[in-house]
VEXDREN-2710 file (C-alpha; in Angstrom, 1 decimal):
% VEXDREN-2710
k/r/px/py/pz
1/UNK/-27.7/-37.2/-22.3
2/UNK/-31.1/-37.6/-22.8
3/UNK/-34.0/-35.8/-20.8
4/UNK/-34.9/-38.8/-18.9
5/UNK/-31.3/-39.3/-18.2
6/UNK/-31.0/-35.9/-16.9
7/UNK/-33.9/-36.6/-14.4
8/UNK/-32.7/-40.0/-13.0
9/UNK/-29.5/-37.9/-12.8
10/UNK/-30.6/-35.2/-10.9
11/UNK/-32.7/-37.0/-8.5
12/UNK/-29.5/-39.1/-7.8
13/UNK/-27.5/-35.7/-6.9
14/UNK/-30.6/-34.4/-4.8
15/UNK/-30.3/-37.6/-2.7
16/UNK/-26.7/-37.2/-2.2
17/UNK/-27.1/-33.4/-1.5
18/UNK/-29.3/-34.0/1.4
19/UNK/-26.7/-36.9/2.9
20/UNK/-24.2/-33.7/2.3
21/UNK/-26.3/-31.1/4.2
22/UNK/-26.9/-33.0/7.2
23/UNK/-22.7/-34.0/7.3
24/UNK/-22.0/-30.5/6.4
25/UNK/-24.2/-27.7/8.7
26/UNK/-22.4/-25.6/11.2
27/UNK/-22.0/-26.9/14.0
28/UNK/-22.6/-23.8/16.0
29/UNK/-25.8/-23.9/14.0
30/UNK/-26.3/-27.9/14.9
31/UNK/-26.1/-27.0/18.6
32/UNK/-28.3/-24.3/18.8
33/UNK/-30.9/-26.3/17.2
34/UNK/-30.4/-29.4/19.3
35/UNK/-30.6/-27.8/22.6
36/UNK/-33.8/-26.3/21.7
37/UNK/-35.2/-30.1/20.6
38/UNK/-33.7/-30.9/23.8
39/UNK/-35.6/-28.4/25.9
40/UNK/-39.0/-28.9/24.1
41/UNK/-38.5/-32.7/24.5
42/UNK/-38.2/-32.2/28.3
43/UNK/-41.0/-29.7/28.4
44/UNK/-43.4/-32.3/26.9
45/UNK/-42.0/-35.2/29.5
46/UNK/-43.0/-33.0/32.7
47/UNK/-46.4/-32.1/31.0
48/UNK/-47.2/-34.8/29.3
49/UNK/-49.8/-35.8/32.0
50/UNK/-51.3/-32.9/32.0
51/UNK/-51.5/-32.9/28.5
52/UNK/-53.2/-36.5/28.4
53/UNK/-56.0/-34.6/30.8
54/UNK/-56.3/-32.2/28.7
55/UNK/-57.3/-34.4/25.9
56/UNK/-59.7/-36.6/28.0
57/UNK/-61.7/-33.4/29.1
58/UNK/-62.3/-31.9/25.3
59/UNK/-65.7/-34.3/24.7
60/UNK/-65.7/-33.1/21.2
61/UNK/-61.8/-33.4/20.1
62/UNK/-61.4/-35.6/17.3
63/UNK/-60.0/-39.4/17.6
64/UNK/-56.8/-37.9/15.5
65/UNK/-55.9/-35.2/17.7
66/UNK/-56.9/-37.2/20.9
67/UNK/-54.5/-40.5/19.8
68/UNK/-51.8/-36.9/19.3
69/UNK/-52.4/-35.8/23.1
70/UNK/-52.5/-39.1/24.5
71/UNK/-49.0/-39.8/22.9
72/UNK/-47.4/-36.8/23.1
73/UNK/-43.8/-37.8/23.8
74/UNK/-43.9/-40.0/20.7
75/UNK/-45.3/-37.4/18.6
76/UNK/-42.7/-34.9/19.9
77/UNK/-40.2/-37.0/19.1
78/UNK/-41.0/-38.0/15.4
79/UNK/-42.3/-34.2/14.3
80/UNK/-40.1/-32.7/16.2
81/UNK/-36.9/-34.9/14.7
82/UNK/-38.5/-34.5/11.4
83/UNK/-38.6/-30.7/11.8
84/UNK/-35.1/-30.3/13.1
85/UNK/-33.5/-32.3/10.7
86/UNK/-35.3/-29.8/7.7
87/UNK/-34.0/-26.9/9.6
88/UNK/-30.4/-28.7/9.5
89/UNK/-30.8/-29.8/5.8
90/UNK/-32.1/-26.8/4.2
91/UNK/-30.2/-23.4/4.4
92/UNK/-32.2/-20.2/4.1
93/UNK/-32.2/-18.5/0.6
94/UNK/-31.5/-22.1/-0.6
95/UNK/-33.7/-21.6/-3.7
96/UNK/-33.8/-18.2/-4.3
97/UNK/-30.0/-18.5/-4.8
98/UNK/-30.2/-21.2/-6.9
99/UNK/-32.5/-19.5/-9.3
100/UNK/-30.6/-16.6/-9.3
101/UNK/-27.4/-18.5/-10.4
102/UNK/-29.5/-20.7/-13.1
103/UNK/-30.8/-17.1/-14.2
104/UNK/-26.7/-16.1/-15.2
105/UNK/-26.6/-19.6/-16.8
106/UNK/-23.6/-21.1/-13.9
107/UNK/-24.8/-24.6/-14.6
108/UNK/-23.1/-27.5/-15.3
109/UNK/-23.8/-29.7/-18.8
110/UNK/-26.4/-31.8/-17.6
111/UNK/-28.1/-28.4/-16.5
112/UNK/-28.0/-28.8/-13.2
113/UNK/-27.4/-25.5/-10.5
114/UNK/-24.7/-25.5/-7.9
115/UNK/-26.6/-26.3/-4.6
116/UNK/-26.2/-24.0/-1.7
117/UNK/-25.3/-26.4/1.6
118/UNK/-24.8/-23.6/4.1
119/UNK/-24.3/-20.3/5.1
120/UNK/-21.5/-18.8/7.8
121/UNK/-19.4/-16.0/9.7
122/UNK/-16.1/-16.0/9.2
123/UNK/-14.3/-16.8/12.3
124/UNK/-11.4/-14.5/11.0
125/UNK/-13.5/-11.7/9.6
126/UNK/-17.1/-11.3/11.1
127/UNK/-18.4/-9.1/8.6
128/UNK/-17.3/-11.4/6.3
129/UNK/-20.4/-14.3/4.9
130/UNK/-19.1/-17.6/3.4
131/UNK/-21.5/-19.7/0.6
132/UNK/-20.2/-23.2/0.7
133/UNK/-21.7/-24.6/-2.6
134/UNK/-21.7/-28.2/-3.9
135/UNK/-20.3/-27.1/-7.0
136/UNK/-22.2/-29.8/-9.6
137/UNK/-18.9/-30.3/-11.2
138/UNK/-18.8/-26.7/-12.5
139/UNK/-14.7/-25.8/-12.0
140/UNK/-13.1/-23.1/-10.4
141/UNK/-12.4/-21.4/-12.9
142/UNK/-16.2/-20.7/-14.3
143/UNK/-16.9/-19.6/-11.1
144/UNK/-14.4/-16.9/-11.2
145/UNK/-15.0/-15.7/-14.7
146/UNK/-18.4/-15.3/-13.8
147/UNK/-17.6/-13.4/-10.2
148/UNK/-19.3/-9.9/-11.1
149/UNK/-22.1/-12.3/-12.8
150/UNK/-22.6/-13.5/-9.3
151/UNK/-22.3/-10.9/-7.7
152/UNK/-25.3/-9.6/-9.2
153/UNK/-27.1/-12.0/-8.9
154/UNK/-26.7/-13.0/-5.0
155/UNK/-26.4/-8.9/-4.0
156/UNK/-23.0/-9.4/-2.7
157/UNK/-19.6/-8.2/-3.6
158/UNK/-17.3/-11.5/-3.5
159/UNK/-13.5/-11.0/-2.3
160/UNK/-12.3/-14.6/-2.6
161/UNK/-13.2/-17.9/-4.5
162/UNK/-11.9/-20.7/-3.5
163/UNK/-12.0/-24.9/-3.8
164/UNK/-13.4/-26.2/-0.1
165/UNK/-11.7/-29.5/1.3
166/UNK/-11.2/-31.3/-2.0
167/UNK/-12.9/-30.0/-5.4
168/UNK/-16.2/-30.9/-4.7
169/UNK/-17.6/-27.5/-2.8
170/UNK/-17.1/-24.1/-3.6
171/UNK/-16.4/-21.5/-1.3
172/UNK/-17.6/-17.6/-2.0
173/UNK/-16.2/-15.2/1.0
174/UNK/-18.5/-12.3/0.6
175/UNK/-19.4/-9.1/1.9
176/UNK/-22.2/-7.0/1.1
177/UNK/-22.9/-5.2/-1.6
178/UNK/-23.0/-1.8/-0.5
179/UNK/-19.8/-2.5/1.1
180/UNK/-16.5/-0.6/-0.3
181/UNK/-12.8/0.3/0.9
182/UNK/-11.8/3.7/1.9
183/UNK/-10.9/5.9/-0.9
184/UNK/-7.7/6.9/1.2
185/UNK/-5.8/4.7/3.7
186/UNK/-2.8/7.1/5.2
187/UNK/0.3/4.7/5.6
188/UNK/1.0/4.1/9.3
189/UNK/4.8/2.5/11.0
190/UNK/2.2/0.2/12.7
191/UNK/1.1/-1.2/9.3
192/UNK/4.8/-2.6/8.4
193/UNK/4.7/-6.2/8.7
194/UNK/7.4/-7.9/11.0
195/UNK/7.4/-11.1/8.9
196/UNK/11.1/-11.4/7.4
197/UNK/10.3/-9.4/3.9
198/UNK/6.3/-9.4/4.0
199/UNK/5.8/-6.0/2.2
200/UNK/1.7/-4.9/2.6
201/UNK/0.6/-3.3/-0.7
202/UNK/-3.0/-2.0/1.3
203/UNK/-6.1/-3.2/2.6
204/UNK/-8.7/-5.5/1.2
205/UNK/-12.1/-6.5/2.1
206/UNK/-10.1/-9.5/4.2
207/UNK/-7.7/-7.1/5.9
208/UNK/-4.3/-6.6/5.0
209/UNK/-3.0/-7.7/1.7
210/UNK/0.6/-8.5/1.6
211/UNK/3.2/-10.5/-0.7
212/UNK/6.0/-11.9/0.9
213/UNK/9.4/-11.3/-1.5
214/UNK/11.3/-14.9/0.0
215/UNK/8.0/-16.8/-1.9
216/UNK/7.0/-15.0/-4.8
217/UNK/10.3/-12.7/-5.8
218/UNK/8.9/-10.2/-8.6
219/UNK/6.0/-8.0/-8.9
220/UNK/4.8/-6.0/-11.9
221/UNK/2.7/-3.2/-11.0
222/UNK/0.0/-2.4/-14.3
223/UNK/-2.5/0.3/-15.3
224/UNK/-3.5/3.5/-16.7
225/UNK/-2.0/6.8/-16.3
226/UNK/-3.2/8.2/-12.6
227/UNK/-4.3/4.8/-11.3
228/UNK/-1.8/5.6/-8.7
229/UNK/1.3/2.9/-10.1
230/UNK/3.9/5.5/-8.4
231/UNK/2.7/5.8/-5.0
232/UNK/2.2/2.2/-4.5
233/UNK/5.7/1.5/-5.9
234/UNK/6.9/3.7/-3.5
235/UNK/5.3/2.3/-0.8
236/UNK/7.0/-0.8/-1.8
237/UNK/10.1/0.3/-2.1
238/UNK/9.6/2.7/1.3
239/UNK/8.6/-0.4/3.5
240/UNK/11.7/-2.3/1.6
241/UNK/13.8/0.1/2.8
242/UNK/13.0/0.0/6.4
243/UNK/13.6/-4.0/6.3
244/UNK/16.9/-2.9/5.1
245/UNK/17.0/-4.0/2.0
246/UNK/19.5/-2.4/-0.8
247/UNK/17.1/-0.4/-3.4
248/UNK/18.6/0.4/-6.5
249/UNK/15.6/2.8/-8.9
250/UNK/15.5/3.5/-12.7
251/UNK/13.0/6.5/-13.0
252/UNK/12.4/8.0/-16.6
253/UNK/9.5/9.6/-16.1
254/UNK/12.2/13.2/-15.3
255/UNK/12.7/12.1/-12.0
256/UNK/10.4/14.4/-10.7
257/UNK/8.3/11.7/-9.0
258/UNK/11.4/10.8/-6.6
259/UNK/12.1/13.8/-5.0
260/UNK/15.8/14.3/-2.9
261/UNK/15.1/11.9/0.3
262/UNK/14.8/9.1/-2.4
263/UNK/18.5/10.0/-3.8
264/UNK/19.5/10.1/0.2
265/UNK/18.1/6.4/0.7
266/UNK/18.7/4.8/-2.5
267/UNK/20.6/4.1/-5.8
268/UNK/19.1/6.0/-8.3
269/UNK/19.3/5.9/-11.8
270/UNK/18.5/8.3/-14.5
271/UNK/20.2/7.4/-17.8
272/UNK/20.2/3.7/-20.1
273/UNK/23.8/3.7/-20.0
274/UNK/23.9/3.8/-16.0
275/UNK/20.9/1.6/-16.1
276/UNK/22.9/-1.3/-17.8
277/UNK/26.1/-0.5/-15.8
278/UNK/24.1/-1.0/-13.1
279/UNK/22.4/-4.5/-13.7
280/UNK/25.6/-6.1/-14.5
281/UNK/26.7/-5.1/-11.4
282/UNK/23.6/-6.6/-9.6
283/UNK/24.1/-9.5/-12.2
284/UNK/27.4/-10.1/-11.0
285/UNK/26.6/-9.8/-7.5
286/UNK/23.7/-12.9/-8.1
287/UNK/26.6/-15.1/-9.6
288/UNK/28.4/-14.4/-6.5
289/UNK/25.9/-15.3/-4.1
290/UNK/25.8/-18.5/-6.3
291/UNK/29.4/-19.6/-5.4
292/UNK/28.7/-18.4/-2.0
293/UNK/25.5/-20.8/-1.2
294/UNK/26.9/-23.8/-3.5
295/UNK/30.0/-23.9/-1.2
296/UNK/28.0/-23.5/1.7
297/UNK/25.0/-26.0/0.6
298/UNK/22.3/-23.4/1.2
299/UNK/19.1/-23.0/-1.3
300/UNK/18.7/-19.4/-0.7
301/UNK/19.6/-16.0/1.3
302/UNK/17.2/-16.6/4.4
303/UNK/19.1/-19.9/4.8
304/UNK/22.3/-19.0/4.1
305/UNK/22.3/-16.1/6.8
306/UNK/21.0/-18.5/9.5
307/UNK/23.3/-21.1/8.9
308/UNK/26.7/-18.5/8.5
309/UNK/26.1/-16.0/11.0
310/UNK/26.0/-13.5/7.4
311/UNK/23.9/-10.6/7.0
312/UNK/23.4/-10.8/3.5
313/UNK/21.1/-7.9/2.1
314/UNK/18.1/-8.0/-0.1
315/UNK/18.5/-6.1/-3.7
316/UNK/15.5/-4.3/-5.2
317/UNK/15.5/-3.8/-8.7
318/UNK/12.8/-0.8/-9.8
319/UNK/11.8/0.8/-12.5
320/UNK/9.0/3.2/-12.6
321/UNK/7.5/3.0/-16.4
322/UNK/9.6/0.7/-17.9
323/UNK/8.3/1.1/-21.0
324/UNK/10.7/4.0/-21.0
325/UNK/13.5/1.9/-21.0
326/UNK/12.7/-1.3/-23.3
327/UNK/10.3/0.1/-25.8
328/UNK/12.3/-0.2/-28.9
329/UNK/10.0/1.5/-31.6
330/UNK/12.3/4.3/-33.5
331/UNK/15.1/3.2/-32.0
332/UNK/18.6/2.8/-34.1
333/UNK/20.6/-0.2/-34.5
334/UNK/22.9/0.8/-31.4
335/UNK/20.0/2.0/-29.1
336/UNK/18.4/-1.5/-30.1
337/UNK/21.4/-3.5/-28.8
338/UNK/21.6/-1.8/-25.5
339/UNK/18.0/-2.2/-25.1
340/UNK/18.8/-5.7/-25.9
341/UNK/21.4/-6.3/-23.2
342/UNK/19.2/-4.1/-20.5
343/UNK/16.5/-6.4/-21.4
344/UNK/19.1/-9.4/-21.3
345/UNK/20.5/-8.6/-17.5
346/UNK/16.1/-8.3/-16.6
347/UNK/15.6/-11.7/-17.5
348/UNK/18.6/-13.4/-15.6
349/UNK/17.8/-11.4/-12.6
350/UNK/13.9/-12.3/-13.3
351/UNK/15.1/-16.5/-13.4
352/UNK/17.2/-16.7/-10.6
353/UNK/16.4/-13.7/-8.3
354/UNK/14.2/-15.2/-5.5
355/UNK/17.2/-17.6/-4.2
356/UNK/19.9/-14.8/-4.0
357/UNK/17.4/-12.3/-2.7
358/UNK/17.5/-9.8/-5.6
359/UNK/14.3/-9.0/-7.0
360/UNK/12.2/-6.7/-9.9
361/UNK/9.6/-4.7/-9.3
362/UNK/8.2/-3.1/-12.5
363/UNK/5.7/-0.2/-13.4
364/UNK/4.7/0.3/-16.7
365/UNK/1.0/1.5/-18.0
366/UNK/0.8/-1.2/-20.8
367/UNK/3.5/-4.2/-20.4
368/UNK/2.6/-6.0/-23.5
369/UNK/4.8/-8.3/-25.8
370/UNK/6.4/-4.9/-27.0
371/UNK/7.8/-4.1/-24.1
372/UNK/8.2/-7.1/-21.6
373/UNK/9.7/-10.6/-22.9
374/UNK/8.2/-13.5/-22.6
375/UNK/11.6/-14.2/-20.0
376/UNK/10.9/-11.7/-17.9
377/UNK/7.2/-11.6/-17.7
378/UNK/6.6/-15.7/-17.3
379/UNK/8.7/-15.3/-14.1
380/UNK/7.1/-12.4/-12.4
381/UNK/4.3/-14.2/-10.5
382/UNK/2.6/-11.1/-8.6
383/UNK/0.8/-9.0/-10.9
384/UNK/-1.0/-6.0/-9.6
385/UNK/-3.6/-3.8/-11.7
386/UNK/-4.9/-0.4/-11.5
387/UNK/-7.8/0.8/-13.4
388/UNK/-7.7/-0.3/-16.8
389/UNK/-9.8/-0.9/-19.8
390/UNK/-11.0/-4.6/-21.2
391/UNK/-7.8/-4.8/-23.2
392/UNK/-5.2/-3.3/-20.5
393/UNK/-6.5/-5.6/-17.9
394/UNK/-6.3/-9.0/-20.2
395/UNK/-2.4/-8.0/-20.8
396/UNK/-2.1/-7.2/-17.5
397/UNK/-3.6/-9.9/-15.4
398/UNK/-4.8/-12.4/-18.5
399/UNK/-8.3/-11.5/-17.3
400/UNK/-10.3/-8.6/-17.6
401/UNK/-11.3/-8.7/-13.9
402/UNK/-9.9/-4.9/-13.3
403/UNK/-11.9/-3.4/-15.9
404/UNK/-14.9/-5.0/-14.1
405/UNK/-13.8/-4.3/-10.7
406/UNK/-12.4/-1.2/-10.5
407/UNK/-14.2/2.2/-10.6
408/UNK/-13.2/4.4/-13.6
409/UNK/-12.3/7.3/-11.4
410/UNK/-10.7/5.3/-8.7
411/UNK/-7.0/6.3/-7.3
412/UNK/-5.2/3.7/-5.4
413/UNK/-7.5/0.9/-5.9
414/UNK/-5.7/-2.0/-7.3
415/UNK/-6.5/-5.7/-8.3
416/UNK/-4.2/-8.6/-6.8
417/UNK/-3.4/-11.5/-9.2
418/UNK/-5.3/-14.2/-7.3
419/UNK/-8.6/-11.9/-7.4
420/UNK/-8.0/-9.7/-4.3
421/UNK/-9.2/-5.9/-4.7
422/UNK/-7.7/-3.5/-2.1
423/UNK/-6.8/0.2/-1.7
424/UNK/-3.3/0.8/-1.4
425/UNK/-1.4/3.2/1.4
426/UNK/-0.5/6.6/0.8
427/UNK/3.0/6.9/2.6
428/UNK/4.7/9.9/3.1
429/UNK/7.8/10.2/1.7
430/UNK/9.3/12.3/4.3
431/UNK/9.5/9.4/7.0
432/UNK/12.2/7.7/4.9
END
């Protein structure tokens, strides 16, 4: 494209933008600035005699100003109307934010900057600021690689990008910068969601962040050692109880970090022998539930228990470093084939858990190739990170969005898959 191309280009997308920004201003915004017009436009109706007086009585106004006075209501009306259409049209910090994103190169080929159209509350969240960006054609996905980039550059920290109403606008849900979650959130009962197995894993920026087990079935917990990967599975696991749920945990770590009321309230499980005992058994109990809904006609366990009058129970798989368990380095040709079969009972359970409501959820520190198969990772949608390192967070959440966003001495703060930082609850273990 060629620089005069470029021009005619942009000028094209200006024209458009300013078509956009009068469609697209708050309305709240709209009003306010209309009833004012209003007001001033029947201000200057009662005094406009008075004003034509005025302008008779000044001997030495000139012939501009005196035409102005003597036609005040026309005036008013084009100034005015050419003044509150700028104010609707142009957002505040319009430029300044453009320049800053130019300045961290978020343009598009033809070098043109995303153009800000307007700037709001969030109706949910009031002390949370949305940029609504035409976007230039620059994809979702530059836009979140270059988050902390923009950040930055606007001052703001950014908890959610998202496409608007099509792919044409871009939405950044901010707060500001010097803005930051709690460094400890004690776990309260009135915290437990009462959505049909909605577990919360903390609170964000946005409130609450949950994952509900009936839509996305898995979740692999990830990061270094003392990021806190045991007291949010056990906050998992402790809410899972309470909805009832049958929870079944593989700790070799010593067991030391389930202490006796665990044992009381759950299936524990100590030894790789047990541990593959113990999947067949849940194995077996998903090929059940197969017969049981295919004879019935019912996609899944929520569905099935409505239409039979059953009461079903949710399975939770654990396993707290699981590393532990599949890591095969050193390992003889018999400790390789159990591994093997463990590893082969995961992956079934990973495929076809969410319809027969049994489900993983796996803590590791590093769950690379090495130790998680392709099987059982490609099906575990919910990926949570602690702090990590450039390389830890790219295995962990194929980005290295942790490293950037998480303090090096944070404890508890974790990294959602979709973006979402929050601090997770510490529960106490004796309310079991």
């Amino acid at each position: 494209m060629t620089q005069n191309e470029k021009f005619r280009f942009k000028r094209r997308m200006e024209r458009r933008n300013l078509f956009s920004g009068i469609c697209g201003a708050d309305k709240s915004v709209k009003l306010v600035f209309l009833l004012l017009y209003l007001a001033g436009f029947i201000w200057v109706w009662c005094k406009q005699g008075a004003i034509r007086s005025a302008g008779d009585n000044m001997v030495l106004l000139s012939p501009i100003l005196k035409l102005v006075l003597e036609n005040s209501m026309t005036t008013y009306l084009l100034l005015g109307g050419g003044v509150i259409v700028f104010l609707l049209v142009y957002p505040f910090g319009k430029k300044a934010a453009q320049d800053q994103l130019q300045s961290i190169g978020l343009v598009n080929h033809a070098g043109m900057v995303p153009v800000l159209l307007r700037k709001y509350r969030d109706k949910e969240n009031n002390h949370v600021t949305i940029w609504e960006f035409r976007s230039q054609s620059i994809p979702l996905v530059t836009w979140q690689d270059k988050q902390s980039s923009i950040e930055a550059a606007l001052d703001v920290s950014v908890v959610k990008v998202k496409y608007s109403k099509g792919k044409s606008r871009i939405l950044l849900h901010t707060v500001p910068a010097r803005t930051d979650l709690p460094e400890l959130l004690e776990w309260k009962d009135s915290c437990l969601s009462q959505t049909d197995f909605e577990l919360v894993l903390g609170e964000g920026f946005l409130g609450p962040v949950k994952v509900n087990l009936a839509h996305i079935p898995h979740i692999l917990l990830g990061g270094s050692t003392g990021s806190g990967k045991s007291v949010l599975l056990k906050l998992l696991l402790m809410q899972a109880i309470r909805k009832g749920a049958i929870v079944c945990i593989a700790d070799f770590k010593g067991g030391v970090d389930f202490p006796a009321v665990w044992h009381k309230n759950c299936r524990m499980c100590f030894e790789e022998t047990n541990l593959l005992a113990l999947l067949t058994e849940l194995v077996n109990e998903l090929e059940r539930r197969k017969s049981l809904f295919r004879e019935s006609e019912c996609p899944n366990i929520s569905q099935y228990n409505k239409a039979t009058g059953s009461a079903l129970k949710r399975y939770i798989f654990a396993c707290d470093e699981v590393a532990e368990v599949l890591d095969k380095t050193g390992l003889n040709k018999e400790q390789k084939e159990l591994v093997s079969q463990i590893e082969s009972k995961l992956a079934v359970m990973a495929r076809q858990g969410r319809a027969f409501g049994i489900h993983l959820i796996l803590a590791t520190q590093r769950p690379d190739a090495n130790i998680l198969s392709g099987q059982i990772r490609n099906n575990i949608d919910c990926r949570v990170c602690g702090r990590a390192d450039n390389v830890l967070s790219q295995i962990i959440l194929d980005s290295t969005a942790a490293a950037e966003q998480i303090p090096k001495d944070a404890r508890g703060r974790f990294l959602l898959h979709d973006g979402t930082v929050f601090q997770g609850y510490l529960c106490n273990e004796e309310s079991l």
